[in-house]
DRENMARLUM-862879 format. One record per residue: residue number from 1; residue in one letter; x, y, z negated of N, C-alpha, C, CB in turn. Coordinates in pm, 1 decimal. Glycine has a CB too. Example, Ala and Ser with C-alpha at 12.3 -4.5 7.8 and 13.67 -1.06 7.14 Angstrom:
REM residues 2
1|a|1319.0|-569.0|-780.0|1230.0|-450.0|-780.0|1320.0|-330.0|-780.0|1130.8|-447.3|-904.6
2|s|1285.0|-225.0|-708.0|1367.0|-106.0|-714.0|1290.0|3.0|-787.0|1408.4|-59.8|-572.5
REM end
This chain:
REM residues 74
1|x|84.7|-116.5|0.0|0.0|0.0|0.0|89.4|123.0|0.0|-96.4|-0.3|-121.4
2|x|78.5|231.6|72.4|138.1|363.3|74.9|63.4|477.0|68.9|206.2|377.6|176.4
3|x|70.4|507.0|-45.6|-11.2|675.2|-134.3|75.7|775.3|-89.6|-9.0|692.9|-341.8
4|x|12.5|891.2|3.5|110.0|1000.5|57.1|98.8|1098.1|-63.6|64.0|1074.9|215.5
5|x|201.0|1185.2|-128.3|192.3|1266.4|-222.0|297.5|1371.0|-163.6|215.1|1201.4|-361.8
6|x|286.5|1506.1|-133.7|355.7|1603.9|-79.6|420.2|1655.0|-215.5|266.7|1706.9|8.6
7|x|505.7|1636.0|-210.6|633.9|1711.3|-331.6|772.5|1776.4|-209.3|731.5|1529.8|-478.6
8|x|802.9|1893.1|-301.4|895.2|1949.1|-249.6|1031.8|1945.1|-338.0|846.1|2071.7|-219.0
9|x|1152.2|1940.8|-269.9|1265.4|1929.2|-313.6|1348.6|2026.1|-366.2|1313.0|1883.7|-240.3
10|x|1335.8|2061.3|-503.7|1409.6|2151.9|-548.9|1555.9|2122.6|-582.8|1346.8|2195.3|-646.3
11|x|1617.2|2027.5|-574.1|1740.1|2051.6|-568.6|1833.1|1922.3|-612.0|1757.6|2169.2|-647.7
12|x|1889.7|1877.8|-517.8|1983.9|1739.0|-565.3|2089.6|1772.3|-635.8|2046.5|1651.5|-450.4
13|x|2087.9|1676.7|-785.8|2233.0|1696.1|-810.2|2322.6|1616.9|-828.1|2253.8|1752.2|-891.5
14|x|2428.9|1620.1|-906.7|2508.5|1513.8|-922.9|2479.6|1385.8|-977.7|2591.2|1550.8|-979.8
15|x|2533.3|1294.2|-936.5|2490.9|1125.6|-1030.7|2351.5|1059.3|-943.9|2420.3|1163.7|-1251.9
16|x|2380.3|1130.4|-864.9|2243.0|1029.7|-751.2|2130.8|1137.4|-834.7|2203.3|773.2|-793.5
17|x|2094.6|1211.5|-845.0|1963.7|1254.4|-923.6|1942.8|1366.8|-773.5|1989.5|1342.1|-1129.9
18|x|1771.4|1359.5|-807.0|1654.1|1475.3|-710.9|1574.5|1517.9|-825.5|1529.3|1395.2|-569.7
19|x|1554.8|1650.7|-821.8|1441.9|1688.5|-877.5|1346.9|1799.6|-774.3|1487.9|1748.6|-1017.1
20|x|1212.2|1669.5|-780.5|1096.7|1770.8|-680.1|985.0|1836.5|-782.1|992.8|1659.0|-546.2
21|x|894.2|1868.1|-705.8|808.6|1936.5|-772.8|632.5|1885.9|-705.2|862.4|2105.0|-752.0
22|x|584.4|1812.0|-770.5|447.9|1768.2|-717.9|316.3|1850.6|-804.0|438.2|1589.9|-740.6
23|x|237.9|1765.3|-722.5|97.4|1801.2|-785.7|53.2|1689.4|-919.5|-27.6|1788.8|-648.5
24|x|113.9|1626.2|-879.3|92.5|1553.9|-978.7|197.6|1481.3|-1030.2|3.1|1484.9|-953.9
25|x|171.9|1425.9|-1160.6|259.3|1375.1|-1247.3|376.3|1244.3|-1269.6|186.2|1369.3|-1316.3
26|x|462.7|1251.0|-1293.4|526.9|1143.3|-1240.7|525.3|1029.8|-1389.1|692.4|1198.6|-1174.0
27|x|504.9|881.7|-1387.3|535.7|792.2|-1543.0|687.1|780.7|-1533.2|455.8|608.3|-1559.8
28|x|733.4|809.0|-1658.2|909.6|741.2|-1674.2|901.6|565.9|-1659.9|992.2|783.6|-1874.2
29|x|1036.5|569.3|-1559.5|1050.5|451.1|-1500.9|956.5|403.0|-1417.5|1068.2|371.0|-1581.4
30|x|847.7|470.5|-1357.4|801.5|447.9|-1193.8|875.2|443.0|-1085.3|725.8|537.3|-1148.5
31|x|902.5|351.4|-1012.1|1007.5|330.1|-902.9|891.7|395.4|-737.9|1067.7|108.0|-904.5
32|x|904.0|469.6|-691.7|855.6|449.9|-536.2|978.5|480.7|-423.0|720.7|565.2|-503.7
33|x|928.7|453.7|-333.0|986.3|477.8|-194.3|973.8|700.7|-208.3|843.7|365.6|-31.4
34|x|1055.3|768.5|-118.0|1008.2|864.6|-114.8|1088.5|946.8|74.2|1042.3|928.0|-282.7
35|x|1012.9|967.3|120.8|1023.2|949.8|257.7|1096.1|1065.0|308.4|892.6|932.7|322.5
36|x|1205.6|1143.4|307.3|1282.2|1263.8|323.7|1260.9|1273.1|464.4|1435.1|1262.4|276.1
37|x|1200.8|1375.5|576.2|1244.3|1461.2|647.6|1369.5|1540.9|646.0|1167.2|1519.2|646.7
38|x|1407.4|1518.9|751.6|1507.7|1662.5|822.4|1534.0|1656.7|907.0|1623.7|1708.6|791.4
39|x|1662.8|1737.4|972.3|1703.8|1744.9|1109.0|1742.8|1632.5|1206.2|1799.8|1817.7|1105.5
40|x|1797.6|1536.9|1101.7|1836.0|1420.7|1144.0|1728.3|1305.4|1171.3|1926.0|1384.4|1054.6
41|x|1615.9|1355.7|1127.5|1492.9|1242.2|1121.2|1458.2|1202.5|947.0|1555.6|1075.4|1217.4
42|x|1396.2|1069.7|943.0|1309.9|1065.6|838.7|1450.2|904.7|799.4|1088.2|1045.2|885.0
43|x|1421.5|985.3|607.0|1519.7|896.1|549.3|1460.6|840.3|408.0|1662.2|976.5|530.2
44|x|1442.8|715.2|428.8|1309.3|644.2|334.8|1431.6|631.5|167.3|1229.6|413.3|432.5
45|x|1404.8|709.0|49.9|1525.0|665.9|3.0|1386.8|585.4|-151.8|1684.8|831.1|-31.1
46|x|1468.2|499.8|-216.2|1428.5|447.0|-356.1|1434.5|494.1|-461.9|1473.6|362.3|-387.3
47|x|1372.7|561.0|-516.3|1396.9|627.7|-675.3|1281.5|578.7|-795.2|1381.1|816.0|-662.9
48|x|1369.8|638.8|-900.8|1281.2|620.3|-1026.8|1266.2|732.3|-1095.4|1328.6|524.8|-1120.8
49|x|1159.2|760.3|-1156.9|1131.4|816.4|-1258.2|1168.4|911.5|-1350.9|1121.4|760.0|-1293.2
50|x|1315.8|966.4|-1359.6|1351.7|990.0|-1511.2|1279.6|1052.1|-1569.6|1457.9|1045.8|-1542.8
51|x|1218.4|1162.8|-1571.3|1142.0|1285.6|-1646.9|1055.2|1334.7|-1563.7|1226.7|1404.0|-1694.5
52|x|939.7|1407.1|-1613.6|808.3|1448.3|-1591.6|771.6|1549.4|-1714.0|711.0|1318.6|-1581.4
53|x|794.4|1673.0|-1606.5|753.2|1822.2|-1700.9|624.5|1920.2|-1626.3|918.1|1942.6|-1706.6
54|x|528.7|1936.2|-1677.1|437.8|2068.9|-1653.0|502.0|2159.6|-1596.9|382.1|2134.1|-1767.3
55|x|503.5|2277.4|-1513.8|516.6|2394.8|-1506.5|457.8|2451.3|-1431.7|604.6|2422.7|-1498.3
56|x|424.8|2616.9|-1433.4|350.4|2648.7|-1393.8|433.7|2749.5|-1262.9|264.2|2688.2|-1501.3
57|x|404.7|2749.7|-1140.1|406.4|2746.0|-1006.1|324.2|2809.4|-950.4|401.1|2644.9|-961.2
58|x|331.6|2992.3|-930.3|281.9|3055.9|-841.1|124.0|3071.8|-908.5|305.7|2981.8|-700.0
59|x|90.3|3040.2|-1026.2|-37.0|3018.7|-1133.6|-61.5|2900.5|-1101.4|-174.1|3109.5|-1127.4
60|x|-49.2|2809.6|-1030.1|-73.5|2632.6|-1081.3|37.8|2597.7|-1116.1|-122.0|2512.7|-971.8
61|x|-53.7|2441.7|-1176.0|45.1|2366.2|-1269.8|75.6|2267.3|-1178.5|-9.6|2307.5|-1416.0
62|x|204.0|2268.5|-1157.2|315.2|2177.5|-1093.1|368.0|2062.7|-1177.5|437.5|2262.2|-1057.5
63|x|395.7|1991.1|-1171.3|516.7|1900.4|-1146.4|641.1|1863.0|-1145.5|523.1|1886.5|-1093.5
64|x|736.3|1890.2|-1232.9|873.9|1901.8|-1231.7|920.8|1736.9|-1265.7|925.4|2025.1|-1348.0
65|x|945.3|1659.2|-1171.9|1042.8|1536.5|-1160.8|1182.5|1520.9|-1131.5|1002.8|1467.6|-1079.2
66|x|1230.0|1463.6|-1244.2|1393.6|1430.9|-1193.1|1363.3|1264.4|-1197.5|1553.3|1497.5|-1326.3
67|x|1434.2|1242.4|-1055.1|1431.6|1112.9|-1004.3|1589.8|1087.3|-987.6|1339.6|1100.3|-864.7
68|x|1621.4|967.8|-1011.8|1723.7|883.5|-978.8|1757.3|814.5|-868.6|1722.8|813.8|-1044.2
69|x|1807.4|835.0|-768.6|1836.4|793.4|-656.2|1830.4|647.6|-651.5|1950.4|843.8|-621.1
70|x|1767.7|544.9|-612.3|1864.7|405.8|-653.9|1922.2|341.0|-502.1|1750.0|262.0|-749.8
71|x|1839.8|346.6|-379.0|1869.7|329.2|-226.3|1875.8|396.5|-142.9|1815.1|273.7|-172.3
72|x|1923.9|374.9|-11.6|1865.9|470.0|92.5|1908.8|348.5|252.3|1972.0|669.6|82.6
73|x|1755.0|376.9|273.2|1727.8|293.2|384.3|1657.0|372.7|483.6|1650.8|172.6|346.7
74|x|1705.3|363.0|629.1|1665.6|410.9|732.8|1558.7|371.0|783.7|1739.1|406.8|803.3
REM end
């Protein structure tokens, strides 16, 4: 089964970690697929979970996830 959820990428950092920003909430230690666009084309990578914070975004409440890189498959 594949649930589309539009999150945007605020910023990769060191140690394999992403942190995006959704509409909705992420559980610690949820693993999904997460499907990266860019110039180069579409790059399906594996992550988990680490943290899941509220914030508020332009007056809605966002989404702040730091995910753990774990694959990356074409």
């Amino acid at each position: 089964m594949r649930v589309g959820r539009d999150v945007s990428v605020a910023n990769a950092q060191a140690g394999g970690e992403l942190a995006v920003e959704s509409d909705v909430p992420g559980m610690v230690d949820e693993e999904f697929t997460l499907g990266l666009v860019g110039p180069e084309g579409r790059i399906d990578v594996r992550v988990k979970v680490i943290d899941s914070n509220p914030q508020i975004v332009d007056g809605l409440v966002r989404h702040r996830l730091r995910l753990l890189m774990l694959d990356t498959a074409r």
